[in-house]
C-alpha positions in Angstrom: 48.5 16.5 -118.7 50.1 13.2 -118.7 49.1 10.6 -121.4 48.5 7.3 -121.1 50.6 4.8 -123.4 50.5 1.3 -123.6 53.9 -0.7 -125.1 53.8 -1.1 -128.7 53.4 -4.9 -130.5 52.3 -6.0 -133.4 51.5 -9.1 -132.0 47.8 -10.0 -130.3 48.1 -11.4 -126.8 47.7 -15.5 -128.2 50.3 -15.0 -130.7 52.9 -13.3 -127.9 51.8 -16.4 -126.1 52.1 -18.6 -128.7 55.5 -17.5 -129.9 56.8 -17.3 -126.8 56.2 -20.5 -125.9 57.1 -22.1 -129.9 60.8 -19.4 -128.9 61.5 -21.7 -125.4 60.8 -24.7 -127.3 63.4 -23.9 -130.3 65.8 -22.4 -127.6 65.5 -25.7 -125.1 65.0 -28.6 -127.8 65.6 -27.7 -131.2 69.1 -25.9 -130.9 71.1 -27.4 -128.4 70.1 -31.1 -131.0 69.6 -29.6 -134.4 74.1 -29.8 -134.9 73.3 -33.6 -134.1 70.5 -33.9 -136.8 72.1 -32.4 -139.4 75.2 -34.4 -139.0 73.7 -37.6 -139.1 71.0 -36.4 -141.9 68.4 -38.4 -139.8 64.9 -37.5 -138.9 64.3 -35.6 -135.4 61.9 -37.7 -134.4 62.1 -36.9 -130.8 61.4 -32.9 -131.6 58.5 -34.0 -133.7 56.7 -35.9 -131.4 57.0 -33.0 -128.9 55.4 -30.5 -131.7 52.6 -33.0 -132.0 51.9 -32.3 -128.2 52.1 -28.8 -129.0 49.7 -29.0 -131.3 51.9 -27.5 -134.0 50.7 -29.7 -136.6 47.4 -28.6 -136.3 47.8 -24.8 -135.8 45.8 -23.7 -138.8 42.9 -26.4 -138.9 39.5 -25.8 -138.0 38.4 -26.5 -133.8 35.9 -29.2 -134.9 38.7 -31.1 -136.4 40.7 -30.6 -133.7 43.0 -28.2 -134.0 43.7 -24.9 -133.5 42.0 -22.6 -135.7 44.7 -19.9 -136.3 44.8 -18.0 -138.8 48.1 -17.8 -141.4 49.3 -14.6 -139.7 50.2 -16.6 -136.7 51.3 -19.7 -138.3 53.6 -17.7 -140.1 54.9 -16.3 -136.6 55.6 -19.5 -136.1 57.2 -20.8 -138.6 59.6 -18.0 -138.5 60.5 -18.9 -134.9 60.7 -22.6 -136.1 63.8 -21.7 -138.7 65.2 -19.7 -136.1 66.2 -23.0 -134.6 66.3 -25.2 -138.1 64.9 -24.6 -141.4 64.4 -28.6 -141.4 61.7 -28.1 -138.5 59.7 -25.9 -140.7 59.9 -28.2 -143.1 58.4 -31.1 -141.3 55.1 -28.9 -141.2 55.5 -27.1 -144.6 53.7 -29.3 -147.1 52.0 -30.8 -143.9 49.9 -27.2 -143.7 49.8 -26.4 -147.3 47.8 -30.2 -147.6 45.5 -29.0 -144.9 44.8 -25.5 -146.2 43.9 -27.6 -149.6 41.2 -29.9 -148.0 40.0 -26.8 -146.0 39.3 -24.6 -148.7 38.7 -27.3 -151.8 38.2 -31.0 -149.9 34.4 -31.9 -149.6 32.8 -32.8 -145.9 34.1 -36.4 -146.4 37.3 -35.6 -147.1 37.6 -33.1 -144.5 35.8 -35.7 -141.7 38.5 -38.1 -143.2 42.0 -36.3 -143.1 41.9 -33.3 -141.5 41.7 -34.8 -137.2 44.3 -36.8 -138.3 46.4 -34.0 -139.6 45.6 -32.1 -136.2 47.2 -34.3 -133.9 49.7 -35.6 -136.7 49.0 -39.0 -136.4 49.4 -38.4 -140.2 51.5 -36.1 -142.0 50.8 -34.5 -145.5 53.4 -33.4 -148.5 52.5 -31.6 -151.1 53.9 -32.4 -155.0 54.3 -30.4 -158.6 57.9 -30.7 -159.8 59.2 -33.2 -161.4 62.6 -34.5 -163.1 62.3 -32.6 -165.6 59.9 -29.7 -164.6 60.2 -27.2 -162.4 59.2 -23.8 -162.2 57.2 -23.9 -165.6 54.0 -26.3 -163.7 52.2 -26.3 -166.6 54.7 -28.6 -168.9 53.9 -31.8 -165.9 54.0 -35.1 -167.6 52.9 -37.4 -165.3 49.0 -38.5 -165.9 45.8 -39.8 -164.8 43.8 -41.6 -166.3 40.4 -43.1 -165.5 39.6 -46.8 -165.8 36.0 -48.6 -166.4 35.8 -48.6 -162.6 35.7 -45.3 -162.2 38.9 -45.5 -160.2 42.2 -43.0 -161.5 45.5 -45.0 -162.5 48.2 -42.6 -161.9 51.7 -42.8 -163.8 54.4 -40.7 -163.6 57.4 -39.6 -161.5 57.9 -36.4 -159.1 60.7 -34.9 -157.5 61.8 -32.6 -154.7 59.0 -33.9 -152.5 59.5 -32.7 -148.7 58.2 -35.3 -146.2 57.9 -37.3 -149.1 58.7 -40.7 -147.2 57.2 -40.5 -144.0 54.2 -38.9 -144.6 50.7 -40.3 -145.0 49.4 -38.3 -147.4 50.2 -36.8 -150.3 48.7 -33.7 -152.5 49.6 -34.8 -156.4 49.2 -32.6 -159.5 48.6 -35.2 -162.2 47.6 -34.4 -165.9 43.9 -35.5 -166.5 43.4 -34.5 -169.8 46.6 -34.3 -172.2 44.9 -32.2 -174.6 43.6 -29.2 -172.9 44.1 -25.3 -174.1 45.1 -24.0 -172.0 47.2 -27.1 -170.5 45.9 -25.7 -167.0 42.9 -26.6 -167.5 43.6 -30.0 -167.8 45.2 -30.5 -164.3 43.4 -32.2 -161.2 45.2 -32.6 -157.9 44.4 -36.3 -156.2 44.9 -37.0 -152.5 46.8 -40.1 -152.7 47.5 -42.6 -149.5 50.4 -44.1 -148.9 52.2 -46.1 -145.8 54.6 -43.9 -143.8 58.1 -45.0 -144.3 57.4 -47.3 -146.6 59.7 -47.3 -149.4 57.5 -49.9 -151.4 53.9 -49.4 -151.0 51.5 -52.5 -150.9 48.0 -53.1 -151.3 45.7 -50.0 -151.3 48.5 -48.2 -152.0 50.0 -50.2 -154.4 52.0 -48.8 -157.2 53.7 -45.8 -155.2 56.9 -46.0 -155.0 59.4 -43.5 -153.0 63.5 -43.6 -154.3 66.3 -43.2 -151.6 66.2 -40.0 -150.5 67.7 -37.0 -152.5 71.4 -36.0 -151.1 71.5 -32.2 -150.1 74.1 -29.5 -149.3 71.7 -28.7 -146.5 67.9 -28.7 -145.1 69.0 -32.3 -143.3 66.8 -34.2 -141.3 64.2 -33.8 -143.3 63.6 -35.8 -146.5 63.3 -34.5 -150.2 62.6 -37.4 -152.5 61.3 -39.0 -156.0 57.7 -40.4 -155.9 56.9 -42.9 -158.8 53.7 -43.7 -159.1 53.4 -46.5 -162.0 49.9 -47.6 -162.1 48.6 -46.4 -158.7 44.8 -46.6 -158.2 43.7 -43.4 -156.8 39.3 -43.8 -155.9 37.1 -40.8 -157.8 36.3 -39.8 -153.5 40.2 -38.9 -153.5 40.1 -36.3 -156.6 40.8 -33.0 -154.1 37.3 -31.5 -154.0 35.2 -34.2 -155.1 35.1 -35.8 -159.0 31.9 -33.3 -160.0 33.7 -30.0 -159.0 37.7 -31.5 -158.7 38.6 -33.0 -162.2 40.6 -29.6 -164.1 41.2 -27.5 -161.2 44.1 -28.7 -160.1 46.5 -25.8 -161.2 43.7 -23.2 -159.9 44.1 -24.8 -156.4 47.8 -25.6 -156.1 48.4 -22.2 -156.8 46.0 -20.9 -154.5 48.0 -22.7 -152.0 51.6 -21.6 -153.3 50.3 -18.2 -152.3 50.3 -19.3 -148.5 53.6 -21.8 -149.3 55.5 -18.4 -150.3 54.8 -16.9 -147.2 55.9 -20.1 -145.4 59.0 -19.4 -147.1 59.3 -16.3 -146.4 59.0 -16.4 -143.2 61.8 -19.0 -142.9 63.8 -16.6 -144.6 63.2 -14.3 -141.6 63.5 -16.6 -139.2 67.2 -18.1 -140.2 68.1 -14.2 -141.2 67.1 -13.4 -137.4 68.9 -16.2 -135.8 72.4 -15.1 -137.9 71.8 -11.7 -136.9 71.4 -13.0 -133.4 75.0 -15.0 -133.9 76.8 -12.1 -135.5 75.5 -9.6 -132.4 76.9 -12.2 -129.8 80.3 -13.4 -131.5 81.0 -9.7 -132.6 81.2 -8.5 -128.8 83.0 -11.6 -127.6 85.7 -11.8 -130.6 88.3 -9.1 -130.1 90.8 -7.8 -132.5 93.5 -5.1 -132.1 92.8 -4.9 -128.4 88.8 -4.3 -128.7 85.8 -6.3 -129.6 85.3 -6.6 -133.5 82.1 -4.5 -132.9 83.8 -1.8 -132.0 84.7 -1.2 -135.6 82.6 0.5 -138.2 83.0 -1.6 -141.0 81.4 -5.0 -138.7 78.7 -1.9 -137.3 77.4 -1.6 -141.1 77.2 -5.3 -141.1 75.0 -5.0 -138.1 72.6 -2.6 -139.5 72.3 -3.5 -142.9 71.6 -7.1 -141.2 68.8 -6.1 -138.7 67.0 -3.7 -141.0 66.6 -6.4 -143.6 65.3 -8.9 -141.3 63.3 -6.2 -140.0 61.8 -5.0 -143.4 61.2 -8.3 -144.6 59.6 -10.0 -141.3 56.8 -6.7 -142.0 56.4 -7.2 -145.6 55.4 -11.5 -144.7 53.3 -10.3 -141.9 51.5 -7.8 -144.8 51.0 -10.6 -147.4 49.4 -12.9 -144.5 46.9 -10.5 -143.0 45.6 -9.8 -146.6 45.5 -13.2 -147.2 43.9 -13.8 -143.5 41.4 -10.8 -144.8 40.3 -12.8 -148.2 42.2 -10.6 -150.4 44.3 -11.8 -153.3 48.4 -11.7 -152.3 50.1 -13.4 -155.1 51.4 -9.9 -155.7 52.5 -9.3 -151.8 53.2 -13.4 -151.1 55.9 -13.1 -154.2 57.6 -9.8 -152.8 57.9 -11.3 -149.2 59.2 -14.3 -150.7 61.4 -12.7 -152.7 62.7 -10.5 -150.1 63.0 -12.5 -147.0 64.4 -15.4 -148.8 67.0 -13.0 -150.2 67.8 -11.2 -147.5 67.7 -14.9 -144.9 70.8 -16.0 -147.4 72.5 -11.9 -147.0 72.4 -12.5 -143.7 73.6 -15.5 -143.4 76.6 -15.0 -145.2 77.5 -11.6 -143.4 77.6 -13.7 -140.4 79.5 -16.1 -142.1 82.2 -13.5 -142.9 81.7 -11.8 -139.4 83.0 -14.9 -137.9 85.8 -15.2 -140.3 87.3 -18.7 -140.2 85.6 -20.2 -137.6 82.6 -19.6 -140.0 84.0 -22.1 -141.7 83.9 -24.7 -138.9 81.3 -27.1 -137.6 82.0 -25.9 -134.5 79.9 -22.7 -134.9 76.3 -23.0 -135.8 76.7 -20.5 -139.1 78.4 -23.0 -140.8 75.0 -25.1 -140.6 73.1 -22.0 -141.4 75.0 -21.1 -144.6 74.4 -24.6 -146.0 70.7 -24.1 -145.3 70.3 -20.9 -146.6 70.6 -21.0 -150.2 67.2 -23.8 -150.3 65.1 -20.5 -150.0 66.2 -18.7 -153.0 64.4 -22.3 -155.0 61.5 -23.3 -153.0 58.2 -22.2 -153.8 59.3 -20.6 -157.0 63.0 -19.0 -157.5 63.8 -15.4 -157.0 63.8 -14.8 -160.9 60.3 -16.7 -161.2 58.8 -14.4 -158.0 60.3 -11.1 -160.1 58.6 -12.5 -163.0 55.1 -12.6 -160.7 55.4 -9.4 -158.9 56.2 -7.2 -162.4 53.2 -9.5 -164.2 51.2 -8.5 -161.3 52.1 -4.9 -160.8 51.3 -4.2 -165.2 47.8 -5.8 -164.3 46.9 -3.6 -161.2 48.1 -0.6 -162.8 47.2 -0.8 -166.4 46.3 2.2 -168.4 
């Protein structure tokens, strides 16, 4: 009796549509200009006005705002198809979604009514700030304050760093220190949406008193900016306090790290997504390079390479796709988020580099995309929390859920 089957996919029928379509994109646009980019460290402009007509700034925010309405299991499929062409892509939406999942889940109706169409079609874009100069992974030891004048407005002071997006967007999601004297100091943290003019180096009325550096040189992850933000004496309305003054002012760590849960598997799957795209690179060059009369991939020692390569990628594309349908199901996956993190981002830079060595010299040449990759991917072992911070997670989080 013969069986039906039907093809195997873990994939719905929008997000094989979706992906597909995001894949042609990065094959036709993003990779054939991304060497060009890089070079010149400039912004892609042209690719980002074509993701704002494919409605890839508003993938994950709600249908009566305008966007999409997807859930983070499919934004993560795309994002990893993104850094398949260019980490820097993903980074343009990065901070951009982890501001919109903040004034979904914590922004009152005004704020939401306010932002979040804008976000959708991204007329505005959104980045996303903890660190600063002199803090890092430890978020709790911030120094930059807020403080709240006889007018009920907040004056903000202080200075941040590594901020992606951090001159061109329109928006950005700031973890200030409200009350200096809290025990725990997290509970003295409040997040503030503050405005600013896009490109503007200097801001000027409303947004006076926000200032944004020259943009921080990198080894990679070009195109996009990371920068400083000073804020000296910036005038941030009580309405702007993320989720409203009443139930906003002290939650501010609670709700960034709510939203480093969905940042980490945004990393992660970059991680995948620059892992599969080297994999990709060391399947093609292997078969067209040939040594001692035969293609390098004839030999066993670049074969291992090859499978160590693919089952990583493999292994850690599954474990993001895990931590974002429990987080798509309401469960907690600071636990799952940090392992994927860990993992992918690991395993992206593995790959990477066993390309690199795969292609020998000419790895070390512009003339071969790896050399662009290996410069990118060493970003993911740091953002969203280092491997040795997300080891520190997962083992905290593995004694609480098994406790005796």
């Amino acid at each position: 009796m013969a069986v039906e089957t039907a093809a195997y996919s873990d994939q719905t029928d929008i997000q094989r549509d979706i992906t597909e379509m995001v894949r042609q994109f990065v094959d036709e646009q993003i990779i054939p200009n991304a060497e060009h980019y890089d070079h010149e460290d400039s912004f892609p402009e042209p690719i980002v006005e074509q993701m704002k007509e494919l409605g890839l700034f508003g993938v994950t925010i709600p249908e009566e705002y305008g966007g999409m309405g997807l859930d983070l299991t499919t934004y993560a499929m795309i994002v990893e198809e993104l850094s398949r062409g260019w980490i820097s892509i993903s980074g343009v939406v990065n901070t951009h979604f982890i501001g919109s999942y903040l004034l979904i889940k914590f922004g009152t109706e005004e704020q939401k009514d306010h932002f979040l169409p804008k976000m959708a079609t991204g007329e505005i874009r959104a980045a996303f700030s903890l660190s600063e100069p002199e803090v890092g992974s430890d978020v709790q030891g911030i120094k930059a304050t807020a403080k709240q004048a006889e007018d009920g407005a907040w004056e903000l002071n202080g200075q941040k760093m590594w901020v992606t997006n951090g001159l061109g967007s329109g928006v950005v999601f700031v973890l200030m220190k409200t009350d200096p004297k809290a025990d725990p100091p997290y509970k003295g943290m409040t997040c503030f949406i503050t405005e600013k003019q896009p490109w503007a180096e200097t801001n000027e009325g409303d947004f006076a008193g926000l200032n944004v550096p020259p943009k921080i040189k990198k080894m990679g992850y070009k195109g996009v900016e990371s920068t400083e933000l000073v804020y000296d004496g910036y005038r941030c309305p009580p309405e702007r306090v993320l989720g409203g003054e009443e139930d906003g002012v002290g939650q501010g760590f609670i709700q960034m790290m709510d939203a480093l849960e969905v940042g980490r598997v945004n990393v992660a799957a970059r991680g995948v997504g620059i892992g599969q795209r080297a994999l990709e690179l060391a399947l093609r060059y292997s078969q067209e390079r040939k040594t001692f009369g035969k293609p390098i991939a004839a030999h066993q020692a670049i074969q291992f390479k090859l499978a160590d390569m693919a089952t990583k990628v493999e292994a850690a594309r599954l474990l993001t796709r895990k931590a974002a349908r429990m987080k798509d199901a309401g469960e907690r996956s600071d636990l799952e988020a940090g392992m994927a993190k860990l993992l992918a981002s690991e395993s992206g830079k593995e790959c990477v580099e066993e390309c690199f060595r795969i292609h020998g010299g000419y790895g070390y040449s512009k003339e071969y995309e790896i050399e662009r990759l290996y410069r990118d991917a060493p970003l993911l072992l740091i953002g969203e929390g280092t491997s040795e911070i997300q080891r520190m997670v997962i083992g905290k989080k593995l004694l609480q859920r098994h406790k005796i």
